[in-house]
C-alpha positions, 0 to 999 in steps of 0.5 A: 702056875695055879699059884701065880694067878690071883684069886677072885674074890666073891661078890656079896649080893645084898638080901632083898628081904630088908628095905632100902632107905628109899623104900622105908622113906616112901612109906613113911610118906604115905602113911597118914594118921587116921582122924577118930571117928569121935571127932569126925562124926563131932564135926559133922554134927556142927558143921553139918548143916552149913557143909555147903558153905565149904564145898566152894572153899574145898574146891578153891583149895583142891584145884586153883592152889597149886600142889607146889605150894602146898608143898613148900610151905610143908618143907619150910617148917621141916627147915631148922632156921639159925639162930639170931646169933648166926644169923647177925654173923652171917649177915656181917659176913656177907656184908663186909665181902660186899663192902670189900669186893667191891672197893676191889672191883671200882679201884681196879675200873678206876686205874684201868680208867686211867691207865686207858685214857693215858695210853690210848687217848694220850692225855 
């Protein structure tokens, strides 16, 4: 009877030790280079004495620009564009189905034209 049962097959837990791509994306996010200290105390000695010119500019960027646009201008540049070559194909493509969807679609409204008036206005 033993013999006559199938066997169950163990589960594998994965380890918890590595990280998951998620968690590896997530990190690489949050880590920002550090600016050096030689070019951040160089740029304060120039623009030291004007820095109150750019606390207003600093505050229009920080509060009145969306976060969502600095966000998808970031996005746009991680895009990898086609080349003019694709894109001339592409756009061919796209303009020849225009061209022939919509032959297709005003030959058939113009017999259902005609095939409409003859039935029911029986001219």
């Amino acid at each position: 009877m033993a013999e006559d049962q199938p066997t169950k097959k163990k589960r594998r837990l994965r380890s918890t030790a590595s990280e998951t791509v998620r968690e590896k994306a997530r990190s690489s996010e949050t880590t920002k280079p550090k600016k050096s200290g030689k070019v951040r105390t160089a740029l304060a000695k120039v623009f030291g004495p004007v820095a109150f010119i750019f606390q207003p500019i600093r505050w229009l960027g920080r509060y009145l620009v969306p976060r969502y646009f600095k966000q998808a201008f970031a996005e746009l540049k991680n895009i990898t564009w086609p080349s003019r070559k694709q894109a001339r194909q592409l756009t061919t493509a796209v303009v020849l189905f225009a061209i022939v969807f919509g032959a297709l679609v005003s030959s058939l409204d113009y017999g259902l034209d005609k095939v409409f008036k003859k039935v029911f206005l029986k001219e």
